[in-house]
N, C-alpha and C positions, 0 to 999 in steps of 0.2 A: 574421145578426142584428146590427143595429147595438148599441153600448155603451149607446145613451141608451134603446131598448127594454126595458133590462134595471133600472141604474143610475139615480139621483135627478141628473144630470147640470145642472153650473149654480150646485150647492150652493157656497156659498164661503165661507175660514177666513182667520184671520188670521197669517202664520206670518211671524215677527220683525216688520220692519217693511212687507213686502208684504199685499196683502190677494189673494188666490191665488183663482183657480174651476176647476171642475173640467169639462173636456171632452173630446171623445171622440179620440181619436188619429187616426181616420178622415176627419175634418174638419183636422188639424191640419197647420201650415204644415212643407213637407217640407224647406226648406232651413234653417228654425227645427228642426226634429229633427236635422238633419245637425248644424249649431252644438255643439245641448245633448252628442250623443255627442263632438263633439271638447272639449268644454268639460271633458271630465272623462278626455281619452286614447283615447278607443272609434274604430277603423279605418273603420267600418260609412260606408259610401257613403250618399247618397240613393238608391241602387237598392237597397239593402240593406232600408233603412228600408221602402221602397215592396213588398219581396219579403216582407217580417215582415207589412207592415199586412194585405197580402192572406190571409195563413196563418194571422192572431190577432187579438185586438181587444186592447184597450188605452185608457186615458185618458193626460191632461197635466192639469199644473196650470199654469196662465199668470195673468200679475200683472193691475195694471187696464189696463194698455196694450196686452194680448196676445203676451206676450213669455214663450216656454216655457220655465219652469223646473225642471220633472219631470216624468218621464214612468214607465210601467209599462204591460207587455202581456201579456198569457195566451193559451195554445196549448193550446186541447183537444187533444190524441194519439188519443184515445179519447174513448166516454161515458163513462170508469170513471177518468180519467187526463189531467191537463193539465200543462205547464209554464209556467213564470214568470221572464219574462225583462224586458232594456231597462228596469230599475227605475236609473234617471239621475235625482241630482240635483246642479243647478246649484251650484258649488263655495259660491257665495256665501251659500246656502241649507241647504248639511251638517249634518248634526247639529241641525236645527231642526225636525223630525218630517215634513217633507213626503212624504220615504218612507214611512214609516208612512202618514199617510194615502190615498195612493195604495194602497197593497196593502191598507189594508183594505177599499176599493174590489173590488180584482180579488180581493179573499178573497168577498165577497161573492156574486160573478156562481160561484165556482167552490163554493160550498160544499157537504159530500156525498160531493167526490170528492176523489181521491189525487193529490198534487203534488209536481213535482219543480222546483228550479232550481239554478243555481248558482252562489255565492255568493262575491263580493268577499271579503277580509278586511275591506274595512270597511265591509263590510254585513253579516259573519256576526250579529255581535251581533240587530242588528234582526229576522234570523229565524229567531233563537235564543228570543229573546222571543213569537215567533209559533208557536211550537212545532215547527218545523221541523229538526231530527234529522242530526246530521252522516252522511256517507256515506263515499263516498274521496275523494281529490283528485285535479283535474283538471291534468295536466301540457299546458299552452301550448307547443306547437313550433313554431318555426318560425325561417326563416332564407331565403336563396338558396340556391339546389339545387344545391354545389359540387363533393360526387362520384356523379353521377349512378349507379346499377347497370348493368351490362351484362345484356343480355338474356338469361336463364338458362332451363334446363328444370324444369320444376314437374308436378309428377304431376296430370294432368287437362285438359281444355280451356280456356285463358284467351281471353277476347274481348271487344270492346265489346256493350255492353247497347243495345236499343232497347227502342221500349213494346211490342213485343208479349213483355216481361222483365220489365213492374211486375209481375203478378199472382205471380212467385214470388219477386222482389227485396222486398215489400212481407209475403211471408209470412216469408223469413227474415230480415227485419230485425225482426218481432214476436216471432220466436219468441228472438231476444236482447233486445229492448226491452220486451218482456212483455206489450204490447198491440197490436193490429192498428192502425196508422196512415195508413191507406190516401190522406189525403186528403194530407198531409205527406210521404208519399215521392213521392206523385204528382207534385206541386208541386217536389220536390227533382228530383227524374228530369227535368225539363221544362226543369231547369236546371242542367243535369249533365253533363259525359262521365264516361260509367260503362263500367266493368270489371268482369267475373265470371270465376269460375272453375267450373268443369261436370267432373263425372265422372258418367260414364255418362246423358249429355243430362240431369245432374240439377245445380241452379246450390247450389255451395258455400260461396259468399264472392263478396263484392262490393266494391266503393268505387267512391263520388260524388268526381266533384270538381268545383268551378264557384269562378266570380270572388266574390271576397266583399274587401272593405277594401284591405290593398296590394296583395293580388295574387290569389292562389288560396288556396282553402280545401278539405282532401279529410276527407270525411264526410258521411254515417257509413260505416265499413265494417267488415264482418261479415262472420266467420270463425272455425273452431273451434279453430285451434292459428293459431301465429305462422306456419307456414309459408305458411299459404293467405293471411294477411293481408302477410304481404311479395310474397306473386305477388300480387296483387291492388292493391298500392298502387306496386310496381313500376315500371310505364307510368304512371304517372302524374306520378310522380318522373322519369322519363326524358324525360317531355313537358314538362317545365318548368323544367331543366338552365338556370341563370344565371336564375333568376328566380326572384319571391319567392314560397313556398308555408308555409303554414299545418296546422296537425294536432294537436286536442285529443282525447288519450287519457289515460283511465286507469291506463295502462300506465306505469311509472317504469323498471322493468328487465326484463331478458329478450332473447330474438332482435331480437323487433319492435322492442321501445323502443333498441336498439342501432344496428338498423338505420336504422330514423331519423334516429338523433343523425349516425351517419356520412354520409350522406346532405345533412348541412346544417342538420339543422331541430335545434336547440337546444331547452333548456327556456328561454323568456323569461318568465314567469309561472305563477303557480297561482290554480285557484280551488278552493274546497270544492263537493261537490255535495251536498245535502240534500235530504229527501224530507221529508210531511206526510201521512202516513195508513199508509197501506203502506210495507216497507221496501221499499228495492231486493233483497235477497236472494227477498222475497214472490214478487217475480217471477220466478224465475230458475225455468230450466226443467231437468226433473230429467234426469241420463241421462248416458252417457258421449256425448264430439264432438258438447257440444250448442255452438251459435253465440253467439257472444259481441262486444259491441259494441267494438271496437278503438279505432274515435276516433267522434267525437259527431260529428253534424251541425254543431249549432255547441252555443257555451254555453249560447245562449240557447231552441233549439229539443230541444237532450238526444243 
């Protein structure tokens, strides 16, 4: 369903000296989206842009010329559960509400339901004021892949994934993400070399990796302890030795987050991640060796 099915699209404000309208992202110019992300630092390709438009919907606000100065998209996960990401606005425009109005847009189409996204420093404030609830923080890694791991033994069967693997990669990625997302791993898998780990023909942990911004990006991947999330992310790190890989986790310390750092991938940034309805704990599934989500898809998908 398109943005303007839903949305009063068209409406227009006046924010400083622009007079701003609002349309739908699906319509919007992609090499004018690619601009608005580099205008404020953001990696994300046009294929990037083009891989979000298909997964979410989203509006921009463009001046009278048609020239994009913000943007904001929403990612149903579920019926019960969306995220909210690519909330860009144009440096010259900050602090003059167009955010704000933008998200009260996509507050709009989602209300009802439980939200998660994750949050700039200098856009906590903003959805702070929208009641949106700190979480943890999101530790940014990444670097060139300078001491690759040698290929070790790991208790279980590791392999590449194909599709006849969504229907269980898709349940253990819900039973750490808290909702079945079936259309979003789909869509990830499609775009993915993936890795699992199997004990006893049963799949344990997993990680995506596929091209995103400078280079590659691996997430999400899911796993009960750090051990299965280092065989698992592994090969993947080995596959991309002298080149640049990406990986946002929750994880600050530990085996994993250890493991990583040595591996290349630094902390270059943090985001906070905040939720609006449900906590993140609401989700979380009771029991001992339950799976747990190691690094995100992206920021912007959770």
């Amino acid at each position: 369903m398109r943005v303007s099915e839903i949305l009063k699209l068209g409406e227009r404000n006046q924010i400083d000296a622009f007079a701003m309208q609002i349309d739908d992202v699906a319509r919007a110019d992609l090499e004018q989206l690619h601009a608005l992300s580099i205008s404020v630092g953001w990696p994300h390709r046009p294929q990037d842009w083009q891989f979000l438009r298909d997964v979410g919907k989203g509006v921009v606000a463009t001046d009278d010329i048609g020239r994009i100065m913000s943007s904001a998209m929403w990612f149903r996960q579920s019926p019960e559960l969306a995220t909210i990401g690519m909330v860009i606005t144009s440096p010259r425009l900050q602090t003059h509400g167009t955010g704000l109005w933008l998200m009260e847009y996509a507050l709009q189409d989602l209300d009802g339901i439980d939200l998660r996204l994750n949050a700039t420093r200098a856009a906590q404030r903003l959805y702070l004021s929208l009641d949106f609830v700190p979480e943890k923080i999101v530790y940014q890694c990444q670097g060139i892949v300078t001491d690759a791991p040698v290929e070790q033994d790991f208790s279980g069967d590791l392999r590449v994934l194909g599709a006849d693997d969504l229907a269980a990669v898709t349940a253990l990625d819900a039973a750490a993400f808290g909702v079945v997302r079936s259309g979003v791993i789909e869509k990830l898998m499609a775009h993915s070399r993936s890795y699992g780990l199997f004990h006893d023909g049963v799949l344990k942990a997993f990680a995506l990796c596929r091209q995103f911004g400078r280079g590659h990006v691996v997430g999400p991947i899911v796993a009960s302890n750090d051990e299965e999330a280092i065989a698992v992310v592994s090969p993947h790190i080995r596959d991309h030795e002298g080149r640049f890989l990406r990986l946002d986790t929750h994880y600050e310390t530990g085996d994993f987050a250890l493991f990583v750092q040595r591996s290349g991938l630094t902390v270059y940034d943090t985001v906070l991640t905040m939720s609006r309805g449900k906590r993140l704990a609401d989700f979380a599934t009771e029991g001992t060796r339950v799976p747990v989500t190691y690094s995100l898809a992206s920021q912007t998908l959770g």
